[in-house]
Structure formats: structure tokens, C-alpha cells
N, C-alpha and C positions, 0 to 999 in steps of 0.2 A: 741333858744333851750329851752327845758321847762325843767324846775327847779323841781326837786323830791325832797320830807321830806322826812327823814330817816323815821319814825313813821307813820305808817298807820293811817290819820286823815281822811279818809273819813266820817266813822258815825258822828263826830264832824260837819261837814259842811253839811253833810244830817240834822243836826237837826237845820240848819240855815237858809233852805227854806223858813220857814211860815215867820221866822223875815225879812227875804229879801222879802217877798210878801207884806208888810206894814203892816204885824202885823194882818192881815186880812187871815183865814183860806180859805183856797180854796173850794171849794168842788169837789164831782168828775164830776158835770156836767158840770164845768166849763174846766176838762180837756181832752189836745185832746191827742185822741191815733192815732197810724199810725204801720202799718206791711209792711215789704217787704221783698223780696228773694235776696238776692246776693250769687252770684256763684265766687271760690276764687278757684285757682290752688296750691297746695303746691309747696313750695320753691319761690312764686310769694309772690307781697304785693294784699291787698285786704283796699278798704277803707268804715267804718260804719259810715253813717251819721245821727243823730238825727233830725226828723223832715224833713223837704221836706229843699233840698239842695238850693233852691232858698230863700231864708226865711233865716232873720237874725240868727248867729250863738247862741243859749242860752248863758244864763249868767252865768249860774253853770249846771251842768251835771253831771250824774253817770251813770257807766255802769256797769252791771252783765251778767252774761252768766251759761245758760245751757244747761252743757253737753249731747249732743242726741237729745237735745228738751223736752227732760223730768228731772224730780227730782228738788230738790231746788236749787236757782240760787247762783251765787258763784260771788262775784264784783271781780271787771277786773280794772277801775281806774273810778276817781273821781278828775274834772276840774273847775278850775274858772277863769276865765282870763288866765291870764297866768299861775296861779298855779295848777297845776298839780301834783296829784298823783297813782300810781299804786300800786295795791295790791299784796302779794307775792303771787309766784305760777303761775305768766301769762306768764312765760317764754313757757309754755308744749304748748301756742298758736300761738306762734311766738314770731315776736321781737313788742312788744306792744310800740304804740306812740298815746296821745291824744293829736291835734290840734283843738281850735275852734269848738271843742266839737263830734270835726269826730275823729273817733275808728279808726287807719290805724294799721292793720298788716302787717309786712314785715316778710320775711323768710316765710308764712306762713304753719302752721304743718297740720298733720291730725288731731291731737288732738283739734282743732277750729269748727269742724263743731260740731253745734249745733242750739240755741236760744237764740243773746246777746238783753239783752233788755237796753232802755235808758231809764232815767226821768230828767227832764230838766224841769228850767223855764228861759222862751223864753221873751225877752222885746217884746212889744206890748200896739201900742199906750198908750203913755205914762207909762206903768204898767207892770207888769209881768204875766205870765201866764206859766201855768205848763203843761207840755206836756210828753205827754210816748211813745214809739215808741219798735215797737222790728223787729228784724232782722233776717229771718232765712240764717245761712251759710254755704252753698253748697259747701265740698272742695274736687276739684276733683284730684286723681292721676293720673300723666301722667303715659303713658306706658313704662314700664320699654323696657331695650335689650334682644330682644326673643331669645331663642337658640334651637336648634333641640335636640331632642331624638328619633333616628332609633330605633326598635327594633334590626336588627342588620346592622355592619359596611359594611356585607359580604352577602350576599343573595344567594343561589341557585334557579337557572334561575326555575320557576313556583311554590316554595313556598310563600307565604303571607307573604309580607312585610308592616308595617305602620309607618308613622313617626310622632313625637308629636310634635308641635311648643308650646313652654312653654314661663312663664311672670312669675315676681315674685310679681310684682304689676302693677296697672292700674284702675282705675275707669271704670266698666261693665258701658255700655255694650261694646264688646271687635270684631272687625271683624277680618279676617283672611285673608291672600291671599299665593298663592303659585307660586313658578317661578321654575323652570327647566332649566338648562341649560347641553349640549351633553358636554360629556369630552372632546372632542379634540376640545372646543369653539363654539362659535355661540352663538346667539341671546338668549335669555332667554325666554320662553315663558311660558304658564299657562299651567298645564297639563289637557289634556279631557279627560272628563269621570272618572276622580278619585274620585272627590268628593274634590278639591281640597280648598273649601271656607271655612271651618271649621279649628278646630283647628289639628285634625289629616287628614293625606294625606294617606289615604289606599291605596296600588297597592294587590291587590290579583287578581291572583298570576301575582309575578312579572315577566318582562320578561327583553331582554339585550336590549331591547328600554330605560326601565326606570334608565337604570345608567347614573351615570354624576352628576351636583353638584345641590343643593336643597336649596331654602334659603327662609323663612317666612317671610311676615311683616306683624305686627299688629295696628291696631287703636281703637280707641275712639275718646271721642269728646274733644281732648287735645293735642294729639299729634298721630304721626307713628311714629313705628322703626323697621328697619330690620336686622335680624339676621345675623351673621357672614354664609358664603356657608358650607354645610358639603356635602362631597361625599359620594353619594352608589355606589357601588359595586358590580355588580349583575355579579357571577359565572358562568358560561356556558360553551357549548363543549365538547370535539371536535363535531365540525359540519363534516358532510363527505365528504371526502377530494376531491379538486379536482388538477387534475394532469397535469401541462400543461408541452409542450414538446416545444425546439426550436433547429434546424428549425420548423415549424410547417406542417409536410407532416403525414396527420392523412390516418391509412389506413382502413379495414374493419376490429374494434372491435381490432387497434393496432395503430404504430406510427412507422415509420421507417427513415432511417439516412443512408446515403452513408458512409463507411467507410473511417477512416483518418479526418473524421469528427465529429467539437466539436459539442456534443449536451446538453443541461443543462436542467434538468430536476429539474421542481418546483411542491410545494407541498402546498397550502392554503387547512385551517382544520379553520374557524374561532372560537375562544376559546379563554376563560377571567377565569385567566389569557391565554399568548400565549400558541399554543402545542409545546408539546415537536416533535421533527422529528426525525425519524430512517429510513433509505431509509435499503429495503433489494431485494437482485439478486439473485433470483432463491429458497429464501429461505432463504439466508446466508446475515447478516448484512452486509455494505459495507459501510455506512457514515452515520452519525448524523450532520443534521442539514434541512432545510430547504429545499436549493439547494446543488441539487449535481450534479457537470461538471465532464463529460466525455471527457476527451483532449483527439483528436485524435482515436474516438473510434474503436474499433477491432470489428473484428466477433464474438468472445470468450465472450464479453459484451453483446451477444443479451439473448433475453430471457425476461425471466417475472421483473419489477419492482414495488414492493410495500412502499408505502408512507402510514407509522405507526404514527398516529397523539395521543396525550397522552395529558390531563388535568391533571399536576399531583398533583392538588390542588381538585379536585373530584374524581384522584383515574381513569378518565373512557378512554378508547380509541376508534379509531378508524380507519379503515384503507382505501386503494385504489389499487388496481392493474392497471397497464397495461401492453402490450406486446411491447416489442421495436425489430423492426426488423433491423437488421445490412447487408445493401445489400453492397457488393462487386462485381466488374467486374471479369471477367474470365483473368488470366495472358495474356500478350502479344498484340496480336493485330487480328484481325480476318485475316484468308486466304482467298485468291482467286484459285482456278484453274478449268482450262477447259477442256471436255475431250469429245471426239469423241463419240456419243453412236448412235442406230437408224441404227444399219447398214452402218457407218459414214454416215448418211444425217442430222445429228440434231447433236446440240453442247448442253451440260451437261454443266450447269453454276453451280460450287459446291463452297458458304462459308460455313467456318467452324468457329466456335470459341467455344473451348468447356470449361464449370468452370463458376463461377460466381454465384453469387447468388441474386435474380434469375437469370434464366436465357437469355442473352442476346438476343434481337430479331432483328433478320436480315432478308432482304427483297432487291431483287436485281432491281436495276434502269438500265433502257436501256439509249440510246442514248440520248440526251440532247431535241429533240423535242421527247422522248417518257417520260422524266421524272415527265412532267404535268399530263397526261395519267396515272402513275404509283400512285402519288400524289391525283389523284380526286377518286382513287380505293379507297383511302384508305388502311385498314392493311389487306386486304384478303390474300395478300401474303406472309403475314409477319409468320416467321417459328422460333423457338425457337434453340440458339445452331449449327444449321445446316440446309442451307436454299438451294433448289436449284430447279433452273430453266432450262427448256429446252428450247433452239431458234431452230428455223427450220434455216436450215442451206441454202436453198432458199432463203429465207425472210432476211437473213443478208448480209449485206455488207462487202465488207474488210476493214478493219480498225476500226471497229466499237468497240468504249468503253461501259463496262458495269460497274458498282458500287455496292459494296454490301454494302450496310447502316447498320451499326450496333448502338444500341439504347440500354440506361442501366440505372436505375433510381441514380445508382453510376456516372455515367458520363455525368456533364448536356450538354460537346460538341459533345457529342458519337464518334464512329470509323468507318472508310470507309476502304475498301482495292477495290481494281479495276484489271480488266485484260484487256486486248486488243486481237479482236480476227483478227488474219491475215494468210496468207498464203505467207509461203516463197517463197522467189525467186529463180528461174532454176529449177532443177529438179532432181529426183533421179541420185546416181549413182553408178554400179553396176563393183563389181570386184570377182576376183575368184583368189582361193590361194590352192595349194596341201602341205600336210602335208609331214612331216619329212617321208621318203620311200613311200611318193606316196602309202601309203591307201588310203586317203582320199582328196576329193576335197569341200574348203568351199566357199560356193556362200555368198558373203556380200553387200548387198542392204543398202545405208544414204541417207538421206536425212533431215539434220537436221533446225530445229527451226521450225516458225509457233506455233499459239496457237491458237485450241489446235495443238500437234504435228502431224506430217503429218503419215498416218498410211501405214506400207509397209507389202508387204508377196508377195511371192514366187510360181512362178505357172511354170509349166513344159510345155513343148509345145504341148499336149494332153489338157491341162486346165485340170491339176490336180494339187489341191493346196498341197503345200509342208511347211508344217509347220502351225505356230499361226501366225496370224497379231500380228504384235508389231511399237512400234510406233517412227523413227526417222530411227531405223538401225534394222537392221531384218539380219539373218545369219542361214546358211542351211548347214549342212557338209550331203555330200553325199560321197558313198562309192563307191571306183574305181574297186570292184570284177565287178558290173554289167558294161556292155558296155554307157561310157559316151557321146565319142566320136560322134561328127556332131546333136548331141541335142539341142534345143534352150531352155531356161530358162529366164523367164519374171518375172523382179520386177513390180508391180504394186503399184500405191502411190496415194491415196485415201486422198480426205480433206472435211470437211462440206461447205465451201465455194466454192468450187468447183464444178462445173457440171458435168464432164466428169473425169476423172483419169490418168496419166498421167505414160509412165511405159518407163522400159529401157531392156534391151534383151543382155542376153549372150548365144553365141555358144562354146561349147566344142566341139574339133577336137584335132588328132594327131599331131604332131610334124615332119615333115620333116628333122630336122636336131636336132642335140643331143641337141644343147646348144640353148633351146627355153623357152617359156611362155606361155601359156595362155592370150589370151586378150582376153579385155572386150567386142571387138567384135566378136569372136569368131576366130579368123583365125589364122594362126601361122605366126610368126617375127623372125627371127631371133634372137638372144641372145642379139647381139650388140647394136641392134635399144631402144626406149627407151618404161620401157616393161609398159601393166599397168596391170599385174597380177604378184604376189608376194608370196613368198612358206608363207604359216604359220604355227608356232613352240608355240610348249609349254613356255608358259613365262619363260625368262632368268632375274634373281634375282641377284642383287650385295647388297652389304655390306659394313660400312665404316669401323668396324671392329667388327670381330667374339667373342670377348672376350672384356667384360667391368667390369670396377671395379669403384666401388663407396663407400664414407665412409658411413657411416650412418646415416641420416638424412639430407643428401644430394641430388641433381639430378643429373639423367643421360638423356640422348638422346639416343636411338636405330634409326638408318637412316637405310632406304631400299629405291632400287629403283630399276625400270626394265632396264636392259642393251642386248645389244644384238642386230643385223641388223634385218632389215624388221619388219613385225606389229605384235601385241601381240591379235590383232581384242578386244581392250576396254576390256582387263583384269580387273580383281576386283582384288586389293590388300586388305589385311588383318592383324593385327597382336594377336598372341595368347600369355596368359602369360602362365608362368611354371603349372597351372593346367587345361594346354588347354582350357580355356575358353579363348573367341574374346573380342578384348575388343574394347567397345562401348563409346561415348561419355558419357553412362551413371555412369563412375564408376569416381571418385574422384578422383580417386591416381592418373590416368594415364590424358594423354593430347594429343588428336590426330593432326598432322599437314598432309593436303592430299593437293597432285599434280596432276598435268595428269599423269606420269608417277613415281612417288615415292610419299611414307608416313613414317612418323615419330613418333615416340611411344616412350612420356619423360614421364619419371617415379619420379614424387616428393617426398620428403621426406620417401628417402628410409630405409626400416625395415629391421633389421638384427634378424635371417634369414629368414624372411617372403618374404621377395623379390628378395631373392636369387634364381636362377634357371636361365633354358633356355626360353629366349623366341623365338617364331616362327614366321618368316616373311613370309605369303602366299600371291599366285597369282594365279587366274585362269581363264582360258577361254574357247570356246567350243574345242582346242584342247584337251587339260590336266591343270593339276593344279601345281603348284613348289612351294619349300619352302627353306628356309634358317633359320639355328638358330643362335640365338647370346646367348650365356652365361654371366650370371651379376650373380658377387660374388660381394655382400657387405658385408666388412670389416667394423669392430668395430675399435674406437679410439685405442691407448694402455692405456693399463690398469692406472689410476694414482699411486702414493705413497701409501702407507696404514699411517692410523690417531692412534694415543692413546687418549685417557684421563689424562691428567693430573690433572685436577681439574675438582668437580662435588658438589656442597654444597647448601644447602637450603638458602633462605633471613629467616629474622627472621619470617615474618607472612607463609611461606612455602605456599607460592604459585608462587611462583619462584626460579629457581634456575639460576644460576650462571654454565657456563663448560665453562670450557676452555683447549686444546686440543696442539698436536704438529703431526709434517708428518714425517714420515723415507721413506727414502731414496727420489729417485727420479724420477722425470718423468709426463710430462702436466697435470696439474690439470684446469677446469674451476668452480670450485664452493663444497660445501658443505654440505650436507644433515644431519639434527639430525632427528634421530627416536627414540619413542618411545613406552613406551607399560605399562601393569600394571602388577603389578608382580602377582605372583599365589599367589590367595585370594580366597574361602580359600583353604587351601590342597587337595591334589586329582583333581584340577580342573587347568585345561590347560590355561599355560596363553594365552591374549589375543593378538589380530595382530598385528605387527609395524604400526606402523602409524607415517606421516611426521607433526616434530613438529616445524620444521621450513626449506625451503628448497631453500632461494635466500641469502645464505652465499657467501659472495663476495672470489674469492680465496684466497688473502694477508691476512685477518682475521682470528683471532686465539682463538678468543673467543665471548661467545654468552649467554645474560640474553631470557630465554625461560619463560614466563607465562602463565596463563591460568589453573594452576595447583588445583585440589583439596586437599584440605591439609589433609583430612579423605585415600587417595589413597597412597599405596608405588607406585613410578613410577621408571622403569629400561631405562637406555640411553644410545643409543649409537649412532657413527658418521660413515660417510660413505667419502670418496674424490671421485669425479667425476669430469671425463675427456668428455665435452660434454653427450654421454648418458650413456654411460661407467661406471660403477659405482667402484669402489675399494672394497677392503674385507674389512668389518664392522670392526670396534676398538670393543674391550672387553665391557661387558654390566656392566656398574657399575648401582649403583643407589645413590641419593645425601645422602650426609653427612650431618650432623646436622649443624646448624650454630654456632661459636664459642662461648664461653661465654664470654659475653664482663666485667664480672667482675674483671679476674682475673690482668687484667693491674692497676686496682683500688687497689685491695688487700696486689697488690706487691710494686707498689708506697706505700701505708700507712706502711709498714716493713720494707721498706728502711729509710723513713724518722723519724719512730722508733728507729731505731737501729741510727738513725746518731743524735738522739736526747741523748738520752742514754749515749752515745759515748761521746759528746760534754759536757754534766753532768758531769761523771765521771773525765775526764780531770781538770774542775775549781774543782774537788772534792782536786783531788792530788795536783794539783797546791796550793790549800789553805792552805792544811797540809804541803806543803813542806815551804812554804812563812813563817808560825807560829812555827816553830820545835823551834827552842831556846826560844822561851817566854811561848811554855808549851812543858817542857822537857819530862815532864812523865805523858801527858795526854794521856789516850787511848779507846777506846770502845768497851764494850762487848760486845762477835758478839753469845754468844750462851746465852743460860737460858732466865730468866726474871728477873726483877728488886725485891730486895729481896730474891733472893733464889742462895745460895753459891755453886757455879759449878765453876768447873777448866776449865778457858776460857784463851786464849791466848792474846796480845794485837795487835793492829794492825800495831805497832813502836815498832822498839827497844829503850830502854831506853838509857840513854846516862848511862857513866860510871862516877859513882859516887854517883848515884840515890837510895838512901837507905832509902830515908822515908817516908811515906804512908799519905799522907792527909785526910781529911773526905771528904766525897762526897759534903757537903756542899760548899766547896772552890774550886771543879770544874769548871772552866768555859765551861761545858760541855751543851751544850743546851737541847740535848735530855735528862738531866738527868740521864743520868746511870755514875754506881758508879765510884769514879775518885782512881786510884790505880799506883804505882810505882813498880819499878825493884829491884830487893835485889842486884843480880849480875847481870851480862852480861851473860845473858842462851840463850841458843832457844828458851825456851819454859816460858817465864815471867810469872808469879804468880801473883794475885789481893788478897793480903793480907784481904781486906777488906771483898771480898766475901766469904774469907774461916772463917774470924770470924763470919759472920753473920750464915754462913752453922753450925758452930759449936753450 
């Protein structure tokens, strides 16, 4: 380790050269010079060597140095063997060490680079020799940690944005580079086309490509470093929105959904930051957010949807519509029926299905090898709502099924309904009946089922038709003024499957003997024999009974039915209420039960008196018509108890009140009604309705907290007892009372405990005087005046007897201080001698 003088002796030993050269002056051509460059890093060592480093070290040495390379040199240190010294001031170069005549800085500063020059003399064969050398010192700085400057954090998508990669130090020349990397990660890459080798990265103008993170690294010929990532932020949107639908059944310029079904409607708007969403129906807001599910959607729900997309960081929006259609099927199920047209040779294939939206498409399938056939048509036959075909009635077979396919974008398995078209078995058959006195005689032609039904009508034995075709039973009343008698009358029964027609024949003749019939064949039979013509009568009507009573909100049943021998020929029964209106499946109240021969007419939740009245039980046929009434009185509950008030008071915040109530007398109650109302506010002005302010009071209940009250409103109350619907006479209208003051429990308590205080005082008062009476015979206190001033005041004791002589106040044992006085005699009215000398 080399040894330092405290004392700067360099020049001393500078002037020891010539004597250490033998005494022999050098000259300068005898000296060698030598230059070189070295290049030194700050905060690194750097080493100066004197003279070519292979070459023995000099024998003494000095070293100087100029700052820059220019101005006068400044010594640094001065060596000889091992003695060593350095100059003050070499600290600002580093940490200065001479070895063997090499200059090493360690730490080295910026403040070193310059011009350190050396002189030395160097041994050399056998002698010494003087040598110079200088050194110039290259010190380079590394590059500091780069850091960014955006001009800003936040950009709006197409203004100019640029970012600065800064150093605080570095030795030029200085390169640049730049990385990019997407926000949501990836690869880091160089940006193109920015211009991104420099020290600024201009994006003009930016777009939402160049967000994400940013980071510089810089060089020289020393070291890299790269800066911490900083994020841009580039503002944009709303973009315009787009709207997607699921299920996804996109239609022309709309989107539609089978009802009862969920649909979820989404809304992308891309936008930095995200949009805001507002979904609106029809115009009218309906949900904020993104998606919005529709559970189960209704028909009510169709219509326009718009998706409102909002940057609310630029302030901008933007929106989207679409049209959402809500299809529905038509209620129920489609029908089938068939019906004889074409002059019965063709069969009318008719579905129906009406409702829906849209509307359902139906298209009718033949027989199983014509349904390929129907299939390769395609929809030419396909009909909306109501679809129908005609079959030659030729061309079809008996038995033969047909299908009506019904198809609905609401129903992905659709609906079928089917008929079968046949032709019954046997054959018409034909009977004859005389009315009540033999006016009239009616010809009745059946022949029931088959589809479509088998079509009858009535021809005379001229082939003159008698009546309309109708279809199953056909019925002809002819009148017996004209001659009937030995006529033939032909039902004919006509079918599409059918080739020819198939008929049955009656003869009208006289009777031979009284007790006869009419038959079917036309001949007369005796009474006895068994007949097959039968008188026909105005429908006979029974009743189970004529008079019903029901309570109120109760049911009843009305029964009718036809009674009475032989046939009524397929009466239509009916029933009417009390305003002659028939009543239909279609009314609510009523519930029809129908038979062959009786119908039933139950009347629910019957209204007093709205349902009170006769109702009419009708029958008619093509003799005449009959009826029957029944009368229904509904009765009301009895009436219940009547109620009071007994208590009616506000809570303290008076929005509630507190009643409670009692019943007189007696008689079924099921419950409770409070109504109220608000009193007349202001004068002149009517108050306003009852209204129920609470109305599920259990009957045993006697009391009820009601809220909801405005504390600004007088409210008026009152109760009602109800018997089922029955209401009782309203209790008296009070209105509430104020709440009590809950002070005065407090105020009366502290008077009492006053007075018992007081009370308890007074006692130890008398007891103390009465305890001391002999050892102050004739002490006492003045109860009126003040101290010093002589008033005729009484004592509070009587004095004892004997007590004649007046003390001074001073020998009182009196604490309050007032004057101490005796008795002359035994008076009423004792004297304080003392106060009346001082009054004197």
C-alpha cells in the first residue's frame, strides 16, 4: 500500500531529477515523448501508464492534468519507488492511486476527462533517461433510466398525440427504440410507420389501435436502459351499435320470438372507456345495462327496441333500433268438419283455426299414399286461418282419413286435427205422428251419423219436395184440413259416397176402427198391435222445485227436464234469467249442465238483489214451445251487532293511530271494516269518499294500529261489523285524539318526592327542638323582620315558667344568628325584650 506525506513535496523531488540523472543535464533531444487516448467510463477505474507499458516502470514520476485539454496543468501526484504522493484537489477525479508510476482512477468522475501528462526518468542501460508522455481521457457516461413524457395520459381517438423518451445523462451519441405492446397483453412489437427510432414517437392522429403500454430503451456506446411501461389511453365511441337477438330467427328488416319464450337481447357499441346501455320499448326506457332478458315474453313486449350506447367520458352517444316480433298461435286446436256441397256429390273438407299471430297455415293431407303427392306440391294449398278442400265424392272411398296440418312459427311441433269420411249403416227411417186434436200430422225422416251427415228431405208422391234438405232428421208437419189420406210420402237419404240414394216411404190412410195409428207403412193396425207411429205434443216440462232460495254469495242449481209419454221429436231446451235474456255458455255467472232430455242452470256466487228474480225454463219443437219458471230470492246474512269507538288517539309521530272499539248487542259477525275519509278541508268543500283503511279484522279482535297516515291531513273514523257481505250500521265518525303528554307522570313524581322531602325535614326539625328544650330553655327565632330592626315578633316556644332574664345575642347558641330573647311571664304572645330596645 503506498505511503502518503502529509505535505505536498512534489516540487522538492521535481528538483531532484538532474541530481538523480548524474549530475548531467539532459537535454530535450535526448527526451522521449509519447501520446495516447484512453477511454474511462464513469463510476469504473481507468489505468494511466507512463511510457509504453512493456518497458520498465520509471524511477520517479510526476503527473499533471488538464482540465478539457486546455489551460495550465494542475499536478495530480508525484512517485518514486514506493513513495508516493498526491496533490490536494484530486478527489473531483476519482479515487486517485499511483503504482509503478501507472496513474489508476477508480470511481472514476466526469470531472477527469481531459490531458494528464507524465515526466519520468525511465533506467536505461545502465542510466537514466527522461521521458514525457501525455494521455488524453475519454470519460464516457452511461445512460441514465429513460422515462416517458406523453403529451397526454388520455387521448381523443384522431387528435395528435406524441411521446418524449427522456435521459438525464449519457454520453451522445444516444439511439432510441420503441415497443408497443396491446392492453389486454401480447407480444411487444416496434410500431410502423411512426417514426418510432428517434427520441419522440409521434402518432398523428391517434387512433384505438395505438392504446396499450409504451416503453423506450436507449443506447450508446456504454450501456442500454429501458424505461419503466407507461399507458396511453386513447378515448373513442360509441361505435354504432350492433344488436344481436337469441333465439336468432332474423326476419325481413326485424327479429321475432314465439311467445312464452325467453329472448335476450345484447347490445355491443365498442367504446374506451365502455358504453353506457339504456335499452328503450317503444320509446319508454325499460332497462340499463347491456343485456336485457325477456322471461317468457308476451305479445305486449313486441314492437320497436332500441339499444342507446353513451361515452360518458366524451359526452357522445349513439344508438340502434330493431323491430321484435312476438308470434303467438291461435287459442285451442284447429277443427275439422265435413259437409255435403255439389248437390251432395262432392264433400267440403273445412279447417278452421282462427287467432294467432300470424296467422296459422293449414293445408289438408289425403290418405296416406296421397300424402307424398300433397308433399311434393309443396304450399300451393296452403291457406291462412281457414283452409278448405273439396273431394269428389266419386273419387273417394269409405273410410277414408283426411288431416289438416296446421303450421305456426310459435309452434315448432304444429297441430293436426283429422276427420274420417263414412257412410252409416242401414238406412233412413221414417215415422209419422198427429198432434194434440188431430190438426196436424208430422212426417219424421233419421237417419243418424256418417261424415259428413247423411242429408234427408221429404217428397210427396207427385215428386214434389216438401221442405229444405237438412241433415240427419228432417221433420215435415202437414196439415189435416187437406185430404191426407191413401198418399204416399218418400224420405230420400242422399250421401257423397254414395251412388244412388236410398229412401223409405210412408202411406197415410184412414183408420178402420177408433183405437188405431198410423204406420210407418201406411196401413191401419189395430191399437193393440205394436204401433210405429206416435201422437206428437207440445213439450211437457217438470221442475224439481218452483221456488229457491239462496243466501248471498252462495249457489244454487235450477233443474229442468222434459217429462211426459211419447216423443217431444228433439226439443231444444233453454234457460232465461229474470231479464229475459238466454243464457249462454258465454256469461260467467251462470254454468250450463245439458242432457238428452234435461238441462241445468247453477247460478254462482249469488248477488242480492241482482239475482233475484224468475227464471224461465224453455222447450221447443216444431209442434209448439212450453216453459216453466222457477223463482230465486236471495236473502242477505242477518244483519250483525253495531260497533262504537271507544278509543281513537294518535302515536306520537301522528301517522298512526291506535282504535279500538266494542259490539252491542247481538248477533253473527265474520269480520271488521275501518273506513275512513278526510274531514272538510277547507270549508265549504264536501268531504271526501270512505275509503277502506283496513278490511281483514279477524272477528274476536277489538282493536287495530292503522298507518299510512299523513300527519298534514285531519282524518275521520269509523267501523262497520260484517256478517259475511252484510255490512252493520257504521259506529259514530270520531276523529283521533292527540297523544298524551308523557310529561306529566315525571312532574308528579318530582312533587311527590318534594313534598316527602320537605315532610321528612320538618320532622328531624321538631324532633331536634324537642330533644334540646331544657338546655335552651329560652331560646327562640325570629320569624318576621330582619336582623337589627325591632318588630314585635312571637317565639316559636313557649318559655318555661321562671324565665325572666334576657341574654345578649352574643350567648345564643343560635346558628342562624338572630337575636337570642326570653319570656317575662307565661303569655301567648312572648315579647323579645331585645328587639324592642334596639327599635327604641
Amino acid at each position: 500500500m503506498e505511503r502518503r506525506h502529509a505535505p505536498w513535496t512534489g516540487p522538492w523531488m521535481l528538483c531532484l531529477l538532474p541530481a538523480l540523472a548524474g549530475g548531467q543535464p539532459l537535454s530535450a533531444g535526448e527526451a522521449a515523448y509519447e501520446e495516447q487516448m484512453v477511454t474511462g467510463v464513469r463510476g469504473r477505474a481507468v489505468e494511466l501508464s507512463c511510457g509504453h507499458p512493456a518497458r520498465a516502470p520509471p524511477a520517479v514520476v510526476f503527473w499533471s492534468f488538464v482540465a478539457g485539454g486546455t489551460g495550465p496543468p494542475r499536478a495530480v501526484a508525484v512517485g518514486s519507488g514506493r513513495e508516493v504522493a498526491l496533490a490536494p484537489g484530486t478527489g473531483a477525479l476519482g479515487r486517485v492511486m499511483l503504482r509503478n508510476g501507472t496513474l489508476e482512477l477508480r470511481e472514476l468522475r466526469a470531472g477527469a476527462r481531459g490531458r494528464f501528462l507524465c515526466q519520468g526518468l525511465f533506467p536505461e542501460h545502465g542510466g537514466l533517461r527522461v521521458g514525457y508522455g501525455a494521455v488524453l481521457l475519454r470519460v464516457l457516461v452511461p445512460v441514465s433510466k429513460p422515462f416517458i413524457r406523453p403529451t397526454a395520459a388520455a387521448a381523443a381517438e384522431g387528435t395528435p398525440v406524441a411521446l418524449t423518451c427522456a435521459v438525464r445523462e449519457g454520453t451522445e451519441p444516444l439511439s432510441f427504440s420503441w415497443q408497443h405492446q396491446q392492453p389486454r397483453g401480447g407480444p411487444s412489437v416496434s410500431p410502423v410507420g411512426l417514426g418510432g427510432s428517434g427520441a419522440e414517437l409521434s402518432l398523428a392522429p391517434a387512433n384505438r389501435s395505438h392504446a396499450g403500454w409504451y416503453v423506450c430503451t436507449v443506447r450508446n456506446e456504454v450501456n442500454n436502459r429501458t424505461s419503466e411501461p407507461v399507458y396511453l389511453d386513447i378515448v373513442y365511441g360509441p361505435d354504432q351499435p350492433a344488436i344481436s337477438v337469441e333465439p336468432f330467427s332474423p326476419e325481413q328488416g326485424s327479429f321475432s320470438a314465439g311467445e312464452r319464450e325467453d329472448v335476450v337481447l345484447s347490445c355491443l357499441a365498442p367504446s374506451n372507456p365502455p358504453s353506457h346501455y339504456v335499452w328503450l320499448h317503444n320509446g319508454s326506457q325499460v332497462h340499463v345495462g347491456q343485456t336485457y332478458v325477456l322471461a317468457a315474453v308476451t305479445r305486449t313486449q313486441a314492437g320497436t327496441y332500441t339499444c342507446l350506447a353513451e361515452n360518458t367520458h366524451l359526452q357522445t352517444r349513439t344508438q340502434a333500433t330493431i323491430v321484435l316480433t312476438v308470434y303467438y298461435p291461435p287459442a285451442g286446436s284447429p277443427s275439422c268438419s265435413a259437409l255435403a256441397t255439389g248437390d251432395v256429390q262432392d264433400v267440403a273438407l273445412r279447417c278452421r283455426w282462427l287467432g294467432g299471430f300470424p296467422p296459422a297455415r293449414l293445408r289438408w293431407v289425403g290418405p296416406q299414399e296421397e300424402e307424398v303427392e300433397e308433399e311434393e306440391q309443396g304450399v300451393m294449398g296452403t291457406s291462412f286461418s281457414m283452409a278448405t278442400s273439396i273431394q269428389p265424392g266419386s273419387a273417394t272411398r269409405n273410410g277414408s282419413v283426411f288431416s289438416c296440418l296446421a303450421s305456426h312459427p310459435a309452434l315448432p311441433q304444429g297441430a293436426a286435427c283429422g276427420t274420417t269420411l263414412w257412410i252409416p249403416a242401414g238406412g233412413p227411417s221414417c215415422a209419422a205422428a198427429a198432434t194434440k186434436g188431430d190438426e196436424f200430422v208430422m212426417l219424421r225422416c233419421q237417419w243418424e251419423g256418417g261424415t259428413p251427415p247423411v242429408t234427408l228431405r221429404w217428397w210427396d208422391d207427385v215428386g214434389q219436395a216438401l221442405g229444405d234438405p237438412a241433415p240427419s232428421t228432417t221433420i215435415v208437419v202437414l196439415s189435416t184440413a187437406s185430404s191426407l189420406g191413401g198418399q204416399d210420402y218418400i224420405c230420400v237419404a242422399t250421401h257423397p259416397l254414395q251412388a244412388t240414394g236410398t229412401e223409405c216411404r210412408l202411406r197415410l190412410g184412414k183408420p178402420e176402427h177408433p183405437w188405431v195409428s198410423l204406420s210407418a207403412a201406411g196401413c191401419c193396425i189395430p191399437a193393440g198391435a205394436i204401433p210405429s207411429c206416435h201422437r206428437a205434443e207440445v213439450p211437457k216440462l217438470e221442475v224439481v222445485r218452483s221456488e229457491e232460495v239462496v243466501l248471498e254469495g252462495g249457489e244454487v242449481r235450477l233443474a229442468c227436464q222434459q217429462g211426459g209419454p211419447g216423443t217431444n221429436l228433439g226439443a231444444s231446451m233453454a234457460w232465461y234469467n229474470p231479464k229475459e235474456q238466454e243464457v249462454t255458455e258465454g256469461f260467467a255467472k251462470y254454468h250450463l249442465e245439458r242432457g238428452e232430455a234435461w238441462l241445468n242452470l247453477t247460478i254462482h256466487d249469488a248477488e242480492w238483489p241482482g239475482d233475484s228474480g224468475t227464471y224461465r225454463c224453455a222447450a221447443a219443437n216444431a209442434v209448439g214451445t212450453a216453459s216453466l219458471p222457477v223463482h230465486l230470492r236471495v236473502e242477505r246474512y242477518p244483519a250483525p251487532p253495531n260497533v262504537t269507538i271507544s278509543r281513537l288517539r294518535y302515536t306520537r309521530a301522528r301517522t298512526e293511530v291506535r282504535l279500538e272499539w266494542r259490539t252491542q248487542g247481538t248477533g253473527n259477525l265474520t269480520g271488521f271494516v275501518v273506513q275512513r275519509r278526510q274531514t272538510k278541508r277547507p270549508p265549504r268543500r264536501a268531504a271526501g269518499p270512505w275509503e277502506t283503511a283496513a278490511g281483514d279484522i279477524e272477528p274476536h279482535s277489538r282493536d287495530r294500529r292503522l298507518g299510512g297516515l299523513d300527519p298534514a291531513v285531519v282524518y275521520a273514523f269509523r267501523i262497520l261489523a260484517v256478517n259475511h257481505r252484510t255490512a252493520g250500521h257504521p259506529s259514530e265518525v270520531q276523529t283521533p285524539a292527540e297523544p298524551p303528554f308523557e310529561a306529566y307522570p315525571a312532574v308528579t313524581g318530582a312533587a311527590v318526592v318534594g313534598m316527602l322531602v320537605a315532610t321528612a325535614a320538618s320532622l328531624l326539625a321538631v324532633r331536634c327542638i324537642a330533644r334540646h328544650r331544657d338546655t335552651l330553655p329560652c331560646e327562640c327565632w325570629v320569624l318576621g323582620g330582619s336582623r337589627g330592626h325591632g318588630t314585635h315578633t312571637s317565639c316559636l316556644s313557649v318559655c318555661p315558667q321562671g324565665c325572666t332574664t334576657c341574654s345578649s345575642a352574643r350567648e345564643c347558641p343560635n346558628p342562624m344568628g338572630l337575636p337570642h330573647c326570653s319570656c317575662t311571664q307565661r303569655r301567648k304572645t312572648p315579647t323579645c325584650p331585645l328587639l324592642q330596645g334596639r327599635a327604641r
